[in-house]
C-alpha positions as CSV (number, residue, x, y, z in Angstrom):
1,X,0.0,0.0,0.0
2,X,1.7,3.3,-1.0
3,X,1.5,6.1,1.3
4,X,0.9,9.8,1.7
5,X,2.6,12.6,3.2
6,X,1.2,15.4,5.0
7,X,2.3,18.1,1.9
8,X,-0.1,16.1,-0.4
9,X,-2.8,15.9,2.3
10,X,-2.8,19.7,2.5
11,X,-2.7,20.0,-1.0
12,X,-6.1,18.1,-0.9
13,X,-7.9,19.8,1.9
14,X,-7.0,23.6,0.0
15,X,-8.2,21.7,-3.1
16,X,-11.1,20.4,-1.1
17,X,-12.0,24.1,0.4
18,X,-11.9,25.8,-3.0
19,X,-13.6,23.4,-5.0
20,X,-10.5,23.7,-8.0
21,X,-7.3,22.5,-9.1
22,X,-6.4,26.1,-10.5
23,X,-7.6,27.8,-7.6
24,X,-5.4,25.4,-4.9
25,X,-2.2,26.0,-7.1
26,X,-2.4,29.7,-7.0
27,X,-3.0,29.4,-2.9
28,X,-0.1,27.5,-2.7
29,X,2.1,28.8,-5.5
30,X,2.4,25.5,-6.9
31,X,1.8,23.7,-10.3
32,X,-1.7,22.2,-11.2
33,X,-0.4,19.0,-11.9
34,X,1.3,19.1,-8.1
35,X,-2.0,19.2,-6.9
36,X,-3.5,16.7,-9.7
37,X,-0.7,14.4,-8.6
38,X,-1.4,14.6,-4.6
39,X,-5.0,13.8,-4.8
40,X,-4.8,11.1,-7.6
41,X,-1.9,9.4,-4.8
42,X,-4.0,9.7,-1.8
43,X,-7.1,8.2,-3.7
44,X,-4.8,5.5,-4.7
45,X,-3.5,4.8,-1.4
46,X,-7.0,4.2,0.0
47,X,-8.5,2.8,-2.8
48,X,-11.2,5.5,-2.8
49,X,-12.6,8.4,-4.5
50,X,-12.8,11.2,-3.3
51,X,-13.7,13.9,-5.6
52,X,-16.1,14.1,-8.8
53,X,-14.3,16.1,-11.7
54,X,-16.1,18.4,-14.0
55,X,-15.0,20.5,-17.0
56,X,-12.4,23.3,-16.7
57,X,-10.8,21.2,-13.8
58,X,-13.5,22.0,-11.4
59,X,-14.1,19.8,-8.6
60,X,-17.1,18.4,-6.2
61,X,-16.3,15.8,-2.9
62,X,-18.0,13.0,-2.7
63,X,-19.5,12.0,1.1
64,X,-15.9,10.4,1.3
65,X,-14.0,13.4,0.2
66,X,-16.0,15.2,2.9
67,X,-15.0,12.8,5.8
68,X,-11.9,12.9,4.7
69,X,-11.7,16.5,4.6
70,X,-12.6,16.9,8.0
71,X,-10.5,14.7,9.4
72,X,-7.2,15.9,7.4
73,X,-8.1,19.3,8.8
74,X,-7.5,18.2,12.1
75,X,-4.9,16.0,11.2
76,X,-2.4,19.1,10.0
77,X,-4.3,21.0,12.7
78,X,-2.4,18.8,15.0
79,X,0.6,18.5,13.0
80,X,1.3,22.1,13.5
81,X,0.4,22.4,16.9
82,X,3.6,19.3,17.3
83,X,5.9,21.9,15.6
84,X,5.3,24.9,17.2
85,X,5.3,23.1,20.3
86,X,8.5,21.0,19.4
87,X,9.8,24.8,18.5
88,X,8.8,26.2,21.6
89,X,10.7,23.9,24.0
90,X,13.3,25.7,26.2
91,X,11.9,28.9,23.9
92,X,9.7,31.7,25.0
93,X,6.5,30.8,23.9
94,X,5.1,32.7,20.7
95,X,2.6,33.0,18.1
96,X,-1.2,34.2,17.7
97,X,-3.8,33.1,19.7
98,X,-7.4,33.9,19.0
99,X,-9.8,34.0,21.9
100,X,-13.8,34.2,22.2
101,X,-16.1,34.9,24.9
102,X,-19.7,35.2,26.1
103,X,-20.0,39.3,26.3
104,X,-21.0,39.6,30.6
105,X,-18.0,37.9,31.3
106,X,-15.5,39.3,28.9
107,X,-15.3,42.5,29.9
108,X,-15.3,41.8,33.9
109,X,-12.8,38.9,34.0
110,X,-10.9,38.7,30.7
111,X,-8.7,42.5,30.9
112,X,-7.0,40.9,34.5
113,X,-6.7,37.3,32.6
114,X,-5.0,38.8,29.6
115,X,-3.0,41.1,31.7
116,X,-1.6,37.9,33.7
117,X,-0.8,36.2,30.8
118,X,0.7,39.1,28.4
119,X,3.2,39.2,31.6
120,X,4.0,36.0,32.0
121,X,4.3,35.4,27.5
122,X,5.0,38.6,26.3
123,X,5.8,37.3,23.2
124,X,2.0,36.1,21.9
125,X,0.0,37.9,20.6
126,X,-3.4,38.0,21.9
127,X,-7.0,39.0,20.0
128,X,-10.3,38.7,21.9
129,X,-13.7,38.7,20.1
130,X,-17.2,38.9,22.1
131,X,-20.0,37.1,20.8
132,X,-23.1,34.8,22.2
133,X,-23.0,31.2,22.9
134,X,-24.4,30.0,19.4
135,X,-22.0,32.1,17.5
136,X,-18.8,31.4,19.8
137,X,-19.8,27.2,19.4
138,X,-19.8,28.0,15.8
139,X,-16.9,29.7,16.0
140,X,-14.7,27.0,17.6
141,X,-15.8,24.1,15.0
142,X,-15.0,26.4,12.4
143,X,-11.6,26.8,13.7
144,X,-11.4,30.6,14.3
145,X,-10.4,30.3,17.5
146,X,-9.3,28.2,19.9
147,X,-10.2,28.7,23.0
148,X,-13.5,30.4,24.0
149,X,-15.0,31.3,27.7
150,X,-18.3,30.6,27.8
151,X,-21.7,29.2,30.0
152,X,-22.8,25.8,30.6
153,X,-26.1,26.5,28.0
154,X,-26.2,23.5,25.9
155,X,-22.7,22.9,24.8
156,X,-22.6,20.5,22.0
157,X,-21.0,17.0,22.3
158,X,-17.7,17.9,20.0
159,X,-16.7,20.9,22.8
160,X,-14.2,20.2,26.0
161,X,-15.6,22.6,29.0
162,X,-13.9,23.0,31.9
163,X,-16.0,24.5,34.7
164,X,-14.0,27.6,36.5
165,X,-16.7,29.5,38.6
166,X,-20.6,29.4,39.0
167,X,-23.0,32.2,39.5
168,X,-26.1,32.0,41.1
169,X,-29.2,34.1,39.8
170,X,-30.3,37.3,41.6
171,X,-32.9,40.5,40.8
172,X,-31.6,43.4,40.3
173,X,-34.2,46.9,40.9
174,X,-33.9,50.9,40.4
175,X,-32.9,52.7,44.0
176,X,-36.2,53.5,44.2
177,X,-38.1,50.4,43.2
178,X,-40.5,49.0,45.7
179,X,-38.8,46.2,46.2
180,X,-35.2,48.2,46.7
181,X,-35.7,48.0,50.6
182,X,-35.5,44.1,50.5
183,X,-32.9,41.8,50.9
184,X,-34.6,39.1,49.0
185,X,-37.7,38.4,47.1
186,X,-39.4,35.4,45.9
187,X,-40.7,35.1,42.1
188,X,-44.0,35.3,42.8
189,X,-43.4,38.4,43.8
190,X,-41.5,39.5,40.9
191,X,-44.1,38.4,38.3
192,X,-46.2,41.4,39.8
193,X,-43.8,43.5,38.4
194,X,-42.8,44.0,34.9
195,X,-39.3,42.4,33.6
196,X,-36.8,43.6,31.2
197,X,-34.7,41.0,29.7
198,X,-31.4,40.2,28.2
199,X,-32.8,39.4,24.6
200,X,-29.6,36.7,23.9
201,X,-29.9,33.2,22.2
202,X,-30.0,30.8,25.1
203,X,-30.1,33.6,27.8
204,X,-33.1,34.2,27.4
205,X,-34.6,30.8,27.8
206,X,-32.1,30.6,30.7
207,X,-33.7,33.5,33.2
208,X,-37.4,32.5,31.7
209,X,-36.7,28.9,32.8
210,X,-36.1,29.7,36.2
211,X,-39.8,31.1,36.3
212,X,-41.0,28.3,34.6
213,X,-39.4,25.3,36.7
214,X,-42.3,26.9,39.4
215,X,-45.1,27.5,37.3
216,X,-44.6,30.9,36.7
217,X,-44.2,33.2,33.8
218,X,-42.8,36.6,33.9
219,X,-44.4,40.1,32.5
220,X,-41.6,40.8,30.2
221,X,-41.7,44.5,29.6
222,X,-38.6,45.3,27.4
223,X,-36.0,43.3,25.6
224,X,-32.5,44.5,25.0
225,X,-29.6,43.1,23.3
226,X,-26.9,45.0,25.6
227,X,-25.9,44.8,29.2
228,X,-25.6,48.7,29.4
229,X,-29.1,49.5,27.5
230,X,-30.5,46.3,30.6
231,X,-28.8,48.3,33.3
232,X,-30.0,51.5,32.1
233,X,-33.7,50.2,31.9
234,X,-33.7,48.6,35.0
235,X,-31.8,51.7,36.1
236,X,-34.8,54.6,35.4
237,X,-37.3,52.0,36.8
238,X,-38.6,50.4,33.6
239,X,-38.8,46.7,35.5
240,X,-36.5,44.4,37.7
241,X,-34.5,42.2,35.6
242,X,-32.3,38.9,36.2
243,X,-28.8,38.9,37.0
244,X,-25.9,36.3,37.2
245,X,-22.8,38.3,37.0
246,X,-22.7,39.8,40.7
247,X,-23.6,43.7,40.9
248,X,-20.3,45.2,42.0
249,X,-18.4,44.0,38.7
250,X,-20.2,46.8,37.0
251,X,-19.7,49.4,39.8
252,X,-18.3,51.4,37.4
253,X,-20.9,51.8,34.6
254,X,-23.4,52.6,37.0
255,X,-24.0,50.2,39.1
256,X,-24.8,52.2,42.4
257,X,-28.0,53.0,40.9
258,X,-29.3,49.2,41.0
259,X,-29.9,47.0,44.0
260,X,-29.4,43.1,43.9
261,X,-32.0,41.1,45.9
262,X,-31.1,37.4,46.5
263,X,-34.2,34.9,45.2
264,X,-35.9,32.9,47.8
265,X,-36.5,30.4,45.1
266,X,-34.2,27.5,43.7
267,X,-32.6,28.3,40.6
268,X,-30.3,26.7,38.6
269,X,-26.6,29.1,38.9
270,X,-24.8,29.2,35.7
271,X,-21.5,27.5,35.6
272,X,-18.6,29.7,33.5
273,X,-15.5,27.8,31.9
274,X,-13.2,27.5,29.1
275,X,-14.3,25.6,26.3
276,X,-11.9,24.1,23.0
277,X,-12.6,21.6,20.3
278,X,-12.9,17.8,21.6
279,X,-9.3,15.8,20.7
280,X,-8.0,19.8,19.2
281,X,-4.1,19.3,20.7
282,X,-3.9,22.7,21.7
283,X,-0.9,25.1,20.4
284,X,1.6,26.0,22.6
285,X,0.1,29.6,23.2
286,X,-3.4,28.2,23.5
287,X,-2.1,25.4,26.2
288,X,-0.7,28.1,28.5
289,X,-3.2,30.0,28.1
290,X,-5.4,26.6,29.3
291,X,-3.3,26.1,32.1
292,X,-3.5,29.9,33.1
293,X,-7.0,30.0,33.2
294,X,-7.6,26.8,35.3
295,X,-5.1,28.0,37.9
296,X,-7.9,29.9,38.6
297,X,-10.5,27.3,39.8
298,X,-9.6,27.4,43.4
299,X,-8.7,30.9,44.0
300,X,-10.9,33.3,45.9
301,X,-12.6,36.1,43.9
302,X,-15.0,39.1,44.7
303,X,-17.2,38.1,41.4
304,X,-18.1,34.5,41.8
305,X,-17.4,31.2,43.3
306,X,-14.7,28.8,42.4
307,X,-16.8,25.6,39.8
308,X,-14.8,22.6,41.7
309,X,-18.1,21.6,43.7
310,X,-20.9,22.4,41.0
311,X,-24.3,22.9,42.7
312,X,-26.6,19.5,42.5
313,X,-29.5,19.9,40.1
Protein backbone atom coordinates (compact mmCIF):
# COMPACT_ATOMS: atom_id res chain seq x y z
CA UNK A 1 0.00 0.00 0.00
CA UNK A 2 1.67 3.30 -1.04
CA UNK A 3 1.46 6.12 1.27
CA UNK A 4 0.91 9.81 1.74
CA UNK A 5 2.65 12.58 3.16
CA UNK A 6 1.20 15.45 5.00
CA UNK A 7 2.34 18.06 1.91
CA UNK A 8 -0.15 16.08 -0.40
CA UNK A 9 -2.80 15.95 2.30
CA UNK A 10 -2.82 19.66 2.53
CA UNK A 11 -2.74 20.02 -0.99
CA UNK A 12 -6.09 18.07 -0.94
CA UNK A 13 -7.87 19.76 1.88
CA UNK A 14 -6.97 23.57 0.04
CA UNK A 15 -8.21 21.73 -3.13
CA UNK A 16 -11.06 20.37 -1.12
CA UNK A 17 -12.00 24.14 0.41
CA UNK A 18 -11.89 25.75 -2.99
CA UNK A 19 -13.59 23.35 -4.96
CA UNK A 20 -10.55 23.73 -7.97
CA UNK A 21 -7.34 22.48 -9.15
CA UNK A 22 -6.36 26.08 -10.52
CA UNK A 23 -7.57 27.82 -7.59
CA UNK A 24 -5.44 25.44 -4.86
CA UNK A 25 -2.22 25.97 -7.10
CA UNK A 26 -2.38 29.74 -6.99
CA UNK A 27 -3.02 29.36 -2.94
CA UNK A 28 -0.09 27.50 -2.72
CA UNK A 29 2.13 28.82 -5.55
CA UNK A 30 2.41 25.46 -6.87
CA UNK A 31 1.82 23.66 -10.26
CA UNK A 32 -1.65 22.19 -11.25
CA UNK A 33 -0.39 19.05 -11.92
CA UNK A 34 1.32 19.09 -8.13
CA UNK A 35 -2.01 19.21 -6.90
CA UNK A 36 -3.48 16.74 -9.70
CA UNK A 37 -0.70 14.40 -8.56
CA UNK A 38 -1.36 14.63 -4.61
CA UNK A 39 -5.03 13.78 -4.81
CA UNK A 40 -4.78 11.15 -7.59
CA UNK A 41 -1.90 9.37 -4.78
CA UNK A 42 -3.97 9.70 -1.83
CA UNK A 43 -7.11 8.21 -3.72
CA UNK A 44 -4.76 5.50 -4.75
CA UNK A 45 -3.49 4.76 -1.44
CA UNK A 46 -6.97 4.18 -0.02
CA UNK A 47 -8.53 2.77 -2.81
CA UNK A 48 -11.24 5.51 -2.78
CA UNK A 49 -12.60 8.41 -4.53
CA UNK A 50 -12.85 11.24 -3.30
CA UNK A 51 -13.70 13.94 -5.61
CA UNK A 52 -16.14 14.11 -8.76
CA UNK A 53 -14.30 16.11 -11.65
CA UNK A 54 -16.09 18.37 -14.03
CA UNK A 55 -14.97 20.55 -17.03
CA UNK A 56 -12.43 23.29 -16.69
CA UNK A 57 -10.78 21.23 -13.81
CA UNK A 58 -13.55 21.96 -11.39
CA UNK A 59 -14.10 19.80 -8.59
CA UNK A 60 -17.08 18.37 -6.16
CA UNK A 61 -16.31 15.84 -2.87
CA UNK A 62 -18.04 12.99 -2.71
CA UNK A 63 -19.55 11.99 1.13
CA UNK A 64 -15.93 10.38 1.29
CA UNK A 65 -14.04 13.39 0.20
CA UNK A 66 -15.99 15.23 2.91
CA UNK A 67 -15.04 12.76 5.82
CA UNK A 68 -11.89 12.86 4.70
CA UNK A 69 -11.68 16.51 4.55
CA UNK A 70 -12.62 16.87 8.03
CA UNK A 71 -10.52 14.71 9.36
CA UNK A 72 -7.24 15.86 7.43
CA UNK A 73 -8.07 19.28 8.79
CA UNK A 74 -7.49 18.15 12.11
CA UNK A 75 -4.92 16.03 11.24
CA UNK A 76 -2.36 19.14 10.04
CA UNK A 77 -4.26 20.99 12.69
CA UNK A 78 -2.36 18.77 15.03
CA UNK A 79 0.60 18.52 13.01
CA UNK A 80 1.30 22.09 13.48
CA UNK A 81 0.36 22.41 16.90
CA UNK A 82 3.57 19.26 17.30
CA UNK A 83 5.91 21.92 15.56
CA UNK A 84 5.34 24.93 17.19
CA UNK A 85 5.27 23.10 20.31
CA UNK A 86 8.50 21.02 19.36
CA UNK A 87 9.79 24.80 18.54
CA UNK A 88 8.81 26.16 21.63
CA UNK A 89 10.66 23.86 23.97
CA UNK A 90 13.33 25.71 26.23
CA UNK A 91 11.88 28.92 23.91
CA UNK A 92 9.75 31.72 24.96
CA UNK A 93 6.52 30.79 23.90
CA UNK A 94 5.14 32.67 20.68
CA UNK A 95 2.63 33.02 18.15
CA UNK A 96 -1.19 34.23 17.70
CA UNK A 97 -3.80 33.11 19.68
CA UNK A 98 -7.40 33.87 18.97
CA UNK A 99 -9.84 33.97 21.93
CA UNK A 100 -13.82 34.23 22.24
CA UNK A 101 -16.09 34.87 24.85
CA UNK A 102 -19.68 35.24 26.06
CA UNK A 103 -19.99 39.32 26.35
CA UNK A 104 -20.99 39.61 30.60
CA UNK A 105 -17.95 37.89 31.33
CA UNK A 106 -15.54 39.31 28.92
CA UNK A 107 -15.35 42.49 29.95
CA UNK A 108 -15.31 41.83 33.89
CA UNK A 109 -12.81 38.87 34.05
CA UNK A 110 -10.92 38.67 30.73
CA UNK A 111 -8.66 42.51 30.92
CA UNK A 112 -7.03 40.91 34.48
CA UNK A 113 -6.67 37.31 32.59
CA UNK A 114 -5.04 38.77 29.65
CA UNK A 115 -2.98 41.11 31.70
CA UNK A 116 -1.60 37.93 33.72
CA UNK A 117 -0.78 36.18 30.76
CA UNK A 118 0.65 39.11 28.45
CA UNK A 119 3.22 39.23 31.62
CA UNK A 120 4.03 35.96 31.96
CA UNK A 121 4.26 35.39 27.52
CA UNK A 122 5.00 38.63 26.32
CA UNK A 123 5.84 37.35 23.19
CA UNK A 124 1.95 36.06 21.88
CA UNK A 125 0.01 37.92 20.58
CA UNK A 126 -3.41 38.01 21.87
CA UNK A 127 -7.05 38.98 19.98
CA UNK A 128 -10.27 38.70 21.87
CA UNK A 129 -13.68 38.74 20.13
CA UNK A 130 -17.18 38.87 22.10
CA UNK A 131 -20.02 37.08 20.76
CA UNK A 132 -23.14 34.78 22.19
CA UNK A 133 -22.98 31.15 22.89
CA UNK A 134 -24.44 30.00 19.42
CA UNK A 135 -22.00 32.14 17.48
CA UNK A 136 -18.76 31.42 19.85
CA UNK A 137 -19.85 27.22 19.43
CA UNK A 138 -19.85 28.00 15.78
CA UNK A 139 -16.87 29.71 15.96
CA UNK A 140 -14.74 27.04 17.64
CA UNK A 141 -15.82 24.11 14.99
CA UNK A 142 -14.97 26.42 12.37
CA UNK A 143 -11.62 26.83 13.71
CA UNK A 144 -11.42 30.57 14.28
CA UNK A 145 -10.45 30.26 17.47
CA UNK A 146 -9.27 28.16 19.85
CA UNK A 147 -10.22 28.72 23.01
CA UNK A 148 -13.50 30.43 24.02
CA UNK A 149 -15.02 31.26 27.74
CA UNK A 150 -18.31 30.57 27.75
CA UNK A 151 -21.71 29.19 29.99
CA UNK A 152 -22.78 25.78 30.56
CA UNK A 153 -26.11 26.46 27.99
CA UNK A 154 -26.20 23.52 25.87
CA UNK A 155 -22.68 22.86 24.84
CA UNK A 156 -22.57 20.49 21.99
CA UNK A 157 -21.00 17.01 22.28
CA UNK A 158 -17.73 17.88 20.03
CA UNK A 159 -16.75 20.88 22.80
CA UNK A 160 -14.20 20.17 26.00
CA UNK A 161 -15.61 22.62 28.96
CA UNK A 162 -13.85 22.97 31.91
CA UNK A 163 -16.02 24.45 34.68
CA UNK A 164 -13.98 27.64 36.49
CA UNK A 165 -16.74 29.54 38.56
CA UNK A 166 -20.61 29.45 39.04
CA UNK A 167 -23.02 32.22 39.52
CA UNK A 168 -26.11 31.98 41.13
CA UNK A 169 -29.21 34.08 39.79
CA UNK A 170 -30.34 37.31 41.56
CA UNK A 171 -32.87 40.52 40.83
CA UNK A 172 -31.58 43.39 40.26
CA UNK A 173 -34.18 46.90 40.89
CA UNK A 174 -33.90 50.88 40.39
CA UNK A 175 -32.93 52.65 44.03
CA UNK A 176 -36.16 53.46 44.16
CA UNK A 177 -38.11 50.37 43.24
CA UNK A 178 -40.54 49.00 45.67
CA UNK A 179 -38.82 46.15 46.21
CA UNK A 180 -35.24 48.17 46.75
CA UNK A 181 -35.74 47.98 50.56
CA UNK A 182 -35.51 44.07 50.55
CA UNK A 183 -32.95 41.81 50.88
CA UNK A 184 -34.61 39.06 49.03
CA UNK A 185 -37.74 38.43 47.07
CA UNK A 186 -39.37 35.36 45.89
CA UNK A 187 -40.68 35.09 42.10
CA UNK A 188 -43.98 35.30 42.82
CA UNK A 189 -43.42 38.44 43.79
CA UNK A 190 -41.53 39.54 40.92
CA UNK A 191 -44.14 38.41 38.32
CA UNK A 192 -46.19 41.41 39.82
CA UNK A 193 -43.76 43.51 38.42
CA UNK A 194 -42.77 43.97 34.92
CA UNK A 195 -39.29 42.38 33.60
CA UNK A 196 -36.82 43.64 31.24
CA UNK A 197 -34.71 40.99 29.71
CA UNK A 198 -31.36 40.19 28.16
CA UNK A 199 -32.79 39.37 24.65
CA UNK A 200 -29.62 36.74 23.86
CA UNK A 201 -29.85 33.23 22.24
CA UNK A 202 -30.04 30.84 25.14
CA UNK A 203 -30.08 33.61 27.82
CA UNK A 204 -33.07 34.18 27.36
CA UNK A 205 -34.60 30.78 27.82
CA UNK A 206 -32.15 30.56 30.70
CA UNK A 207 -33.73 33.46 33.17
CA UNK A 208 -37.43 32.47 31.66
CA UNK A 209 -36.68 28.90 32.81
CA UNK A 210 -36.15 29.72 36.22
CA UNK A 211 -39.82 31.11 36.30
CA UNK A 212 -41.03 28.25 34.57
CA UNK A 213 -39.36 25.29 36.66
CA UNK A 214 -42.26 26.94 39.38
CA UNK A 215 -45.06 27.49 37.26
CA UNK A 216 -44.57 30.92 36.67
CA UNK A 217 -44.24 33.21 33.80
CA UNK A 218 -42.80 36.65 33.93
CA UNK A 219 -44.43 40.08 32.46
CA UNK A 220 -41.62 40.83 30.16
CA UNK A 221 -41.71 44.51 29.56
CA UNK A 222 -38.61 45.26 27.36
CA UNK A 223 -35.99 43.33 25.57
CA UNK A 224 -32.46 44.48 25.02
CA UNK A 225 -29.60 43.10 23.34
CA UNK A 226 -26.90 44.95 25.58
CA UNK A 227 -25.87 44.84 29.18
CA UNK A 228 -25.59 48.70 29.40
CA UNK A 229 -29.09 49.52 27.54
CA UNK A 230 -30.49 46.27 30.58
CA UNK A 231 -28.77 48.31 33.30
CA UNK A 232 -30.03 51.53 32.09
CA UNK A 233 -33.67 50.20 31.93
CA UNK A 234 -33.66 48.57 35.04
CA UNK A 235 -31.82 51.72 36.12
CA UNK A 236 -34.77 54.60 35.39
CA UNK A 237 -37.35 52.00 36.81
CA UNK A 238 -38.63 50.44 33.62
CA UNK A 239 -38.80 46.73 35.46
CA UNK A 240 -36.53 44.41 37.74
CA UNK A 241 -34.51 42.19 35.62
CA UNK A 242 -32.28 38.89 36.23
CA UNK A 243 -28.79 38.92 36.98
CA UNK A 244 -25.85 36.30 37.20
CA UNK A 245 -22.82 38.32 37.05
CA UNK A 246 -22.73 39.83 40.68
CA UNK A 247 -23.61 43.66 40.86
CA UNK A 248 -20.28 45.22 41.97
CA UNK A 249 -18.36 44.02 38.72
CA UNK A 250 -20.23 46.81 37.04
CA UNK A 251 -19.68 49.39 39.85
CA UNK A 252 -18.28 51.43 37.37
CA UNK A 253 -20.90 51.77 34.59
CA UNK A 254 -23.41 52.55 37.05
CA UNK A 255 -24.02 50.15 39.12
CA UNK A 256 -24.76 52.21 42.35
CA UNK A 257 -28.01 53.03 40.88
CA UNK A 258 -29.30 49.24 41.00
CA UNK A 259 -29.90 46.98 44.04
CA UNK A 260 -29.41 43.08 43.86
CA UNK A 261 -31.98 41.10 45.93
CA UNK A 262 -31.09 37.39 46.47
CA UNK A 263 -34.25 34.88 45.23
CA UNK A 264 -35.92 32.89 47.80
CA UNK A 265 -36.50 30.36 45.12
CA UNK A 266 -34.19 27.48 43.72
CA UNK A 267 -32.56 28.25 40.62
CA UNK A 268 -30.27 26.74 38.61
CA UNK A 269 -26.62 29.10 38.92
CA UNK A 270 -24.80 29.16 35.72
CA UNK A 271 -21.48 27.54 35.63
CA UNK A 272 -18.56 29.70 33.54
CA UNK A 273 -15.54 27.78 31.91
CA UNK A 274 -13.16 27.55 29.06
CA UNK A 275 -14.28 25.63 26.29
CA UNK A 276 -11.94 24.09 23.03
CA UNK A 277 -12.57 21.57 20.32
CA UNK A 278 -12.92 17.81 21.58
CA UNK A 279 -9.32 15.78 20.68
CA UNK A 280 -8.04 19.83 19.16
CA UNK A 281 -4.08 19.27 20.67
CA UNK A 282 -3.86 22.73 21.67
CA UNK A 283 -0.89 25.09 20.40
CA UNK A 284 1.60 25.96 22.59
CA UNK A 285 0.13 29.63 23.24
CA UNK A 286 -3.45 28.16 23.48
CA UNK A 287 -2.13 25.42 26.17
CA UNK A 288 -0.71 28.11 28.50
CA UNK A 289 -3.18 29.98 28.10
CA UNK A 290 -5.44 26.56 29.34
CA UNK A 291 -3.30 26.05 32.14
CA UNK A 292 -3.51 29.93 33.08
CA UNK A 293 -7.02 29.99 33.20
CA UNK A 294 -7.58 26.76 35.29
CA UNK A 295 -5.10 28.03 37.90
CA UNK A 296 -7.90 29.95 38.57
CA UNK A 297 -10.47 27.26 39.84
CA UNK A 298 -9.56 27.37 43.38
CA UNK A 299 -8.69 30.87 43.97
CA UNK A 300 -10.93 33.33 45.90
CA UNK A 301 -12.60 36.14 43.87
CA UNK A 302 -15.02 39.15 44.70
CA UNK A 303 -17.23 38.07 41.43
CA UNK A 304 -18.12 34.51 41.82
CA UNK A 305 -17.37 31.22 43.34
CA UNK A 306 -14.67 28.77 42.38
CA UNK A 307 -16.84 25.58 39.85
CA UNK A 308 -14.79 22.60 41.68
CA UNK A 309 -18.10 21.63 43.66
CA UNK A 310 -20.89 22.38 41.02
CA UNK A 311 -24.35 22.92 42.69
CA UNK A 312 -26.60 19.49 42.47
CA UNK A 313 -29.48 19.94 40.06
Amino acid sequence: MRKFTLKQLRYFVVAGELSSVTQAARRLHVSQPSISSAIQQIEESMGLQLFVRHHAQGLSLTPTGKQLLLRARQLLHDAEGLEKFAASLGEEIGGELRLVAFPTFAPVFLPQLLRRFADRHPAVSLYCDEMTQVDIVRGLGQGDYELAFIYDLQIPEGIDFTPLYHFPPYAVVAADHPLSQRESVTLKELTTHPMVMLDWPLSREYFLSIFTQHGLSPRVAHRVKSMEMLRGLVANGFGFSLFNIPLNAFESSGGNQLKALTLEDEARPLRLGIACLRGLRLAPAAEAMYLLAADIQGQSTAFAQPAAEPPSE
